[in-house]
C-alpha positions in Angstrom: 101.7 99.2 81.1 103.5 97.5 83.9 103.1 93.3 83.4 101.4 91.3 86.5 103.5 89.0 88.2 102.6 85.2 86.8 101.5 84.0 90.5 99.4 86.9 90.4 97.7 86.3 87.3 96.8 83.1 87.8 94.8 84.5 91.2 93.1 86.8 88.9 92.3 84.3 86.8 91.3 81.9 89.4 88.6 85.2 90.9 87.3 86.1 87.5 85.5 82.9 87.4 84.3 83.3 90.8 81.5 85.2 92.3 83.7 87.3 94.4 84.0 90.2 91.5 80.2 91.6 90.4 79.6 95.3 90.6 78.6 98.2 93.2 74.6 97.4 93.3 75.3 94.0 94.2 77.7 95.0 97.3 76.4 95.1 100.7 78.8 95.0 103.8 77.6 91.3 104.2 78.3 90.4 100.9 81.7 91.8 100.9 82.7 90.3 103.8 81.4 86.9 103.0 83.6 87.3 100.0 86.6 88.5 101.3 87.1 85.3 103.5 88.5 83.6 100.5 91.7 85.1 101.4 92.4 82.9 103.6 92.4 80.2 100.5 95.5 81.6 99.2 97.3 82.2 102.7 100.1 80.2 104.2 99.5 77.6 107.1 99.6 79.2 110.8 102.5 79.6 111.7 103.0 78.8 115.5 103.1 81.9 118.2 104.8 81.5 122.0 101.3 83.3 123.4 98.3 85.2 121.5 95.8 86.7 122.9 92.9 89.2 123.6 92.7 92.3 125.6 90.6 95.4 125.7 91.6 98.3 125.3 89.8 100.9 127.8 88.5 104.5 128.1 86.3 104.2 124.5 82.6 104.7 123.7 82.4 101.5 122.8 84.1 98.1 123.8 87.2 98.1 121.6 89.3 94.7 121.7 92.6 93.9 120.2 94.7 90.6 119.5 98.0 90.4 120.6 101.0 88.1 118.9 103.7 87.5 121.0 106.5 86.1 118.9 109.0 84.7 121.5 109.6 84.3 125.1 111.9 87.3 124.9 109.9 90.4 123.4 110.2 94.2 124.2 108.7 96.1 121.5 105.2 96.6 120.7 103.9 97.5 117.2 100.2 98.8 116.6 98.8 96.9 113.6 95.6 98.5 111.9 94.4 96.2 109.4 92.5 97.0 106.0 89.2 95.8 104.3 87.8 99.4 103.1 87.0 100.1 106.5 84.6 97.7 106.3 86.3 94.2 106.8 87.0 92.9 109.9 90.0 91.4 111.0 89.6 87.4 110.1 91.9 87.7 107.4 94.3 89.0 108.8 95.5 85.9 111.7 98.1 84.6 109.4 100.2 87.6 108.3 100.4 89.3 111.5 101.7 85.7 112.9 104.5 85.9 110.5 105.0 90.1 110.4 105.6 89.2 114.6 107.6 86.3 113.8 110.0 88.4 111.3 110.2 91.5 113.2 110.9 89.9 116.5 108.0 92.1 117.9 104.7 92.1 119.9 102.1 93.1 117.5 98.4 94.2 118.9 96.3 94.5 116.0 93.7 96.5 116.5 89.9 95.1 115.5 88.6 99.1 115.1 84.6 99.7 114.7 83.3 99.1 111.0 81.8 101.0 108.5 78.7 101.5 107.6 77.4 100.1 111.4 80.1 102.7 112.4 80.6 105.6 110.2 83.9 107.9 110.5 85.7 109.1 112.8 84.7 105.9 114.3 87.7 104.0 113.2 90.5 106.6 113.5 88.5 107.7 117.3 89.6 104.1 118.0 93.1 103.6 116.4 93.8 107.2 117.9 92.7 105.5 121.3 94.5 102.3 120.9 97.7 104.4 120.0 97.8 106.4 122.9 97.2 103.4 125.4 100.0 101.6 123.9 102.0 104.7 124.6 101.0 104.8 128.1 101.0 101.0 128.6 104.9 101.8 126.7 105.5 104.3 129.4 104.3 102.7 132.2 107.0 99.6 131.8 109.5 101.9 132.1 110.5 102.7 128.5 112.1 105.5 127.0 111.8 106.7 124.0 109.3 107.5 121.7 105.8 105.1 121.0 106.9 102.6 118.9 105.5 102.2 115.4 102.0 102.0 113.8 101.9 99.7 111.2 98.9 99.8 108.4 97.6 98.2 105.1 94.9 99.6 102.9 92.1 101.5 105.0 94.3 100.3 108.2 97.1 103.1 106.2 94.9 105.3 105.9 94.4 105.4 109.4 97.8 104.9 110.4 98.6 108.0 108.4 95.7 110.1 110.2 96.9 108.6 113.6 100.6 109.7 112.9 99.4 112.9 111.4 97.5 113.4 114.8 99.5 112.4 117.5 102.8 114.5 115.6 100.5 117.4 115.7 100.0 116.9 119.9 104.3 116.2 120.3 103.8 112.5 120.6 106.9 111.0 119.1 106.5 108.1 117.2 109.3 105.9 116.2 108.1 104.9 112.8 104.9 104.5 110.5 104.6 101.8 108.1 102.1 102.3 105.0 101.5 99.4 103.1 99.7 100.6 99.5 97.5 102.9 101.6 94.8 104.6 101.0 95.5 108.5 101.1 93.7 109.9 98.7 89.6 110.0 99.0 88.6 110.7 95.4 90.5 108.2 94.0 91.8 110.6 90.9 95.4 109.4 90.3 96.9 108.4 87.2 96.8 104.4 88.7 93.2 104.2 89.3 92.7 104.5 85.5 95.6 102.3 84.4 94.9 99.6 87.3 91.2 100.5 87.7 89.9 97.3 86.8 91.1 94.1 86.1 93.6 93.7 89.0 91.5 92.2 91.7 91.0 95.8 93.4 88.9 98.0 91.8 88.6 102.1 91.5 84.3 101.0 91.8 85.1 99.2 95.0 87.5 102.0 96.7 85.1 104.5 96.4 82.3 102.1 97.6 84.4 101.5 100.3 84.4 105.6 101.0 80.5 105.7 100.5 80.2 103.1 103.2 82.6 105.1 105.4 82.0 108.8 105.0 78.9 110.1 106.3 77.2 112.4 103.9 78.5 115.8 103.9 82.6 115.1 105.1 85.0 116.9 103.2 87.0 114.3 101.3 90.5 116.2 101.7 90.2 116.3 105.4 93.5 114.9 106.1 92.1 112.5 109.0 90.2 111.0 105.5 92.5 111.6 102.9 96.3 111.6 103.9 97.8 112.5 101.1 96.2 116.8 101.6 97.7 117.1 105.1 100.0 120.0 104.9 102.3 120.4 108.1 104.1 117.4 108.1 107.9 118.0 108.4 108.0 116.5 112.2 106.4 112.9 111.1 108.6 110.4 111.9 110.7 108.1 109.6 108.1 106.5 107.5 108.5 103.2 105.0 105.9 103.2 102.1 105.1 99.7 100.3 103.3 100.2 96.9 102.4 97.0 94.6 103.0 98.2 91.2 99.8 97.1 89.5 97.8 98.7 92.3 95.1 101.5 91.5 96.5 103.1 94.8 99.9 103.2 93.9 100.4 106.4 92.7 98.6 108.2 95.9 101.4 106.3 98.1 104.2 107.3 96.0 103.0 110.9 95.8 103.0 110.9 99.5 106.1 109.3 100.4 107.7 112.3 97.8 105.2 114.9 99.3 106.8 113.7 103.2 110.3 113.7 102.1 110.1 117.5 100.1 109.4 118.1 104.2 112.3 116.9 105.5 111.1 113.4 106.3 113.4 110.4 106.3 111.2 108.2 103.9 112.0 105.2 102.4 109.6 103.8 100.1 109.6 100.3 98.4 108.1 99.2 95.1 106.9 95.6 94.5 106.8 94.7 90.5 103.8 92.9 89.2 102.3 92.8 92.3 98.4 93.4 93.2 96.7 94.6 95.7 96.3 92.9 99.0 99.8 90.9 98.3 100.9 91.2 101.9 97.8 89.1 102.9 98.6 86.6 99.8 101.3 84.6 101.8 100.6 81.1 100.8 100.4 81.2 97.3 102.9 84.5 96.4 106.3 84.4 96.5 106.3 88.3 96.9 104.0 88.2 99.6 106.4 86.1 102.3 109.8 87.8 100.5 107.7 90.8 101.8 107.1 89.7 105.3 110.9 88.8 105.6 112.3 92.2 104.0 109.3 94.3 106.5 110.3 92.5 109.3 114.0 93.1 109.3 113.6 96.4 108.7 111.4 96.9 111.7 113.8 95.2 114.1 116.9 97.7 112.2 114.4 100.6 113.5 
């Protein structure tokens, strides 16, 4: 059994005498998202931004904003961020790491603040990344760019629908320059062999990821419907090149590592990276991992390399 990284631990241990665990008939969306801004406990200070701000993004059902982080004066590519929280989380934890992915990277990031489950069940979610996706890519064409959209970036939920959003858009011939997958979820009914050696007792819990897919999936949905579950598309040799981020000690580790060898059997350039004795939710743990900023640094010169 793979060892948790020290820093780690002492966050589990710090939770376990918290009221942020309890099990599925005490959750309710408000309760979950009450408790999930204690992430911003163990996150690094702000760091500073040459210009952030709101815009909407148009032609939707619904009004459908994202943020924009604008790193420096001098800044040509856009990323599309699509954050997690079990597609039920909205984006509040999320201010600090996008600040220093856009810093690392060198790139405008507009992260997305999608519709949220249960209020708004799927396709809600993907309807709107999809949406947000191709008005970047017309906003990317209409300053003159060549070249493909640039990448869609996701953690958690936010890779599942980044996945579904490549998966889509590939399927129309919309070229994309990259995906990023940070321990996504692909994989509906949570049976891998890392939900029952990480199931509990690592912060994220098998319980909570399928609560997570109650509170999302309308009664009915086929749970390997690609746009849901990733990791059962079939025709994917065109997706572009694609990075994969697992933690090790992750109950969704083995679904990401399944599909980063499922895209490259297809001819996809993958890369996929592997982060020992780390938990979920790492990349949001700036202040107080090691692992979370050494990831922000190693993500961010990759995307500025791509």
């Amino acid at each position: 059994m793979a060892e948790v990284d020290a820093q780690a631990q002492l966050l589990l241990e710090h939770w376990a005498t918290t009221d942020l665990a309890g099990t599925a008939p005490g959750w309710t969306a408000e309760v979950v998202r009450r408790d999930d801004a204690a992430i911003i406990e163990v996150q690094a200070p702000l760091m500073p931004m040459h210009d952030i701000h709101d815009v909407a993004v148009p032609g939707g059902a619904a009004k459908l904003a994202a943020r924009v982080y604008v790193p420096g004066v001098s800044v040509s590519r856009s990323l599309l961020y699509l954050h997690g929280g079990g597609f039920v989380i909205g984006p509040d934890g999320y201010d600090e790491p996008v600040r220093r992915l856009a810093a690392a990277s060198g790139c405008r990031i507009v992260a997305l603040h999608q519709r949220l489950a249960p209020e708004h069940p799927f396709p809600a979610a993907l309807d709107d990344a999809l949406l947000a996706a191709r008005w970047l890519r017309d906003q990317w064409s209409a300053d003159g760019a060549a070249g493909p959209l640039p990448g869609v970036i996701g953690d958690s939920s936010g890779g599942t629908l980044a996945a579904a959003v490549t998966q889509q858009l590939t399927a129309e011939r919309v070229r994309i320059a990259f995906q990023v997958l940070i321990y996504p979820m692909l994989d509906a009914l949570a049976t891998s062999q890392s939900y029952l050696d990480f199931g509990t007792g690592y912060g994220f819990t098998r319980e909570k990821a399928l609560w997570y897919f109650d509170q999302y999936l309308p009664t009915g949905v086929d749970r390997r419907d690609p746009r849901v579950s990733p990791l059962y598309g079939q025709d994917l040799q065109r997706l572009p090149q694609t990075l994969v981020v697992t933690a090790e000690c992750d109950p969704l580790r083995d679904e990401a590592v399944a599909y980063a060898s499922k895209l490259r059997e297809q001819g996809v350039q993958v890369e996929q990276w592997s982060y020992p004795g780390m938990i979920h939710g790492f990349f949001q743990m700036t202040g107080a991992l090691d692992a979370s900023r050494r990831l922000h640094a190693e993500l961010g010169a990759w995307i500025a390399a791509h």
